[in-house]
N, C-alpha and C positions, 0 to 999 in steps of 0.2 A: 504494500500500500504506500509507503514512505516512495518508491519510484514512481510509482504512480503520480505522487503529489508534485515531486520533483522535478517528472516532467513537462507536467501542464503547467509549473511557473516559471522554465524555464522556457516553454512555447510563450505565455505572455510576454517574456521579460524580450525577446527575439523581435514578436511583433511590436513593439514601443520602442527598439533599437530600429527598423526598418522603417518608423514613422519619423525618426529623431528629435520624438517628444515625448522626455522621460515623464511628462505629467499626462499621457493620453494612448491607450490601445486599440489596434486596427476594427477591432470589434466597437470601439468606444465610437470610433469614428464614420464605419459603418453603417451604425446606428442611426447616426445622427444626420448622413448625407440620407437615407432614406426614409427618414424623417421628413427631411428638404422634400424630398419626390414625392411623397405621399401628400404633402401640404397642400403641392400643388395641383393635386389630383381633385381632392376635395375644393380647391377653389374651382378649377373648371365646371366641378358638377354646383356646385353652388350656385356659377352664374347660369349653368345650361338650366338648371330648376328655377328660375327666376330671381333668385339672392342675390344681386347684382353686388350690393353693399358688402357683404360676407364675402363674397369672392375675391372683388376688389383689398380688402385686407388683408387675405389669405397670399393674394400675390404680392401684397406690397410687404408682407413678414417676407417671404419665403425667393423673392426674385430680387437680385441685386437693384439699386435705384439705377444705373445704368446697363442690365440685362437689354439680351437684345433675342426677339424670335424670327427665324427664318424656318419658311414652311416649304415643302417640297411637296408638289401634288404628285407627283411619279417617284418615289421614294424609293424604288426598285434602281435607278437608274437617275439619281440628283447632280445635276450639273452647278447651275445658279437658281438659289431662292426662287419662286413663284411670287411669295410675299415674305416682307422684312417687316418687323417690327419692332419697336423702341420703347422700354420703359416699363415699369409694369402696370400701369395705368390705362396706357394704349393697348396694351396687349390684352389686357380684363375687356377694354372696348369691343378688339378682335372678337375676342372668344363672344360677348352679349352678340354683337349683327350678327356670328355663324348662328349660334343656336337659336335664334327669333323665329327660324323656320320650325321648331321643335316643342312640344308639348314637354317634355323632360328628357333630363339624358342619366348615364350613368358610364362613369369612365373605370375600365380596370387594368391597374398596372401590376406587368409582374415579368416573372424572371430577369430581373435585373445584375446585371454583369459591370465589373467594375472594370475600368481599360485602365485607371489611372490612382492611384491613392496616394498621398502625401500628406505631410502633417496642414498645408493649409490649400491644395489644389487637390481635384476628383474629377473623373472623366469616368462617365455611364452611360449605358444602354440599357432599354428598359422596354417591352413590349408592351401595347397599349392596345385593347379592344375598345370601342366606345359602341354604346348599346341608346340609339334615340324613338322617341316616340315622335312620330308625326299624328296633326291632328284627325287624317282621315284614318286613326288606326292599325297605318302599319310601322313598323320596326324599320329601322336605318340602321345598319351594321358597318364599321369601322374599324379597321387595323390600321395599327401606324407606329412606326418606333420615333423615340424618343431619345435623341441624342444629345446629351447635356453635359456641358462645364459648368464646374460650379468651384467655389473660393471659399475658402472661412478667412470672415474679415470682420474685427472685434469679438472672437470668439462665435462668433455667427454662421454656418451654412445658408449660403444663399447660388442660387441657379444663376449663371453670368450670361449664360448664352445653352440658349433651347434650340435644337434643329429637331421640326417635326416633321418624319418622312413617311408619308400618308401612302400605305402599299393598296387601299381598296377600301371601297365602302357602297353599299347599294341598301334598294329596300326588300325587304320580305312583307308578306301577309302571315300573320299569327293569328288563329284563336285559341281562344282559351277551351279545353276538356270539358266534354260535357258528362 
């Protein structure tokens, strides 16, 4: 048991020498960037469900004040942006006119792979479905990854720069089981 214990501290002490911040571990730091991602998950759906206000905070916690988003409609094969945008205010904007066509949305991120980790820089990828209701009842389906720099600056994770590469999205017809 004592090896046991010796070597899971010695695994910590390895990860917090690879970060070279002996007050912070890879896990600690982990954490905390997908925190950042998840933030901004919940701000998207906040604005897509009408919370305009909620979301808009949600970005302006979790997005650097000079973040910048570039969207790729053909994500499969991205050259230059489609649309750029600046700031997390205008970007909160973006996201309200996309989903005005929509009754609610619901975004879910996941398998998230990290390219990049440092004690104050992170470079992620993160798969994204996005699940919307349209008014006449059917379903809008979306795939899209999520290419994101992000910074700790004042002790802070914040998203610097979002590349969203949109691989498909169409509608279905659902009904509900009778």
């Amino acid at each position: 048991m004592k090896s046991m214990t010796k070597a899971l501290l010695l695994g910590a002490s390895a990860a917090t020498a690879l970060l070279g911040n002996a007050g912070c571990t890879a896990v600690d730091e982990r954490a905390d960037v997908l925190d950042t991602l998840h933030c901004l998950v919940r701000g998207n759906d906040a604005i897509g469900n009408g919370d305009d206000p909620a979301g808009t905070a949600l970005f302006d916690r979790c997005y650097s004040p000079d973040a910048t988003m570039e969207v790729y409609f053909n994500g499969k094969n991205p050259k230059t942006p489609d649309m750029t945008v600046r700031s997390p205010s205008k970007i909160a904007a973006s996201y309200d006119e996309f989903f005005r066509a929509y009754t609610s949305t619901t975004h879910v991120g996941g398998n998230t792979r990290f390219q990049t980790l440092t004690a104050t820089k992170a470079r992620t990828l993160t798969d994204v479905i996005s699940v919307s209701w349209e008014s006449d009842g059917k379903v809008s389906l979306g795939t899209a990854r999520y290419d994101d720099d992000l910074e700790k600056r004042d002790g802070v994770w914040r998203v610097t720069t979002r590349r969203v590469l949109v691989y498909g999205s169409g509608s279905l017809s659902i009904s509900a089981g009778e």
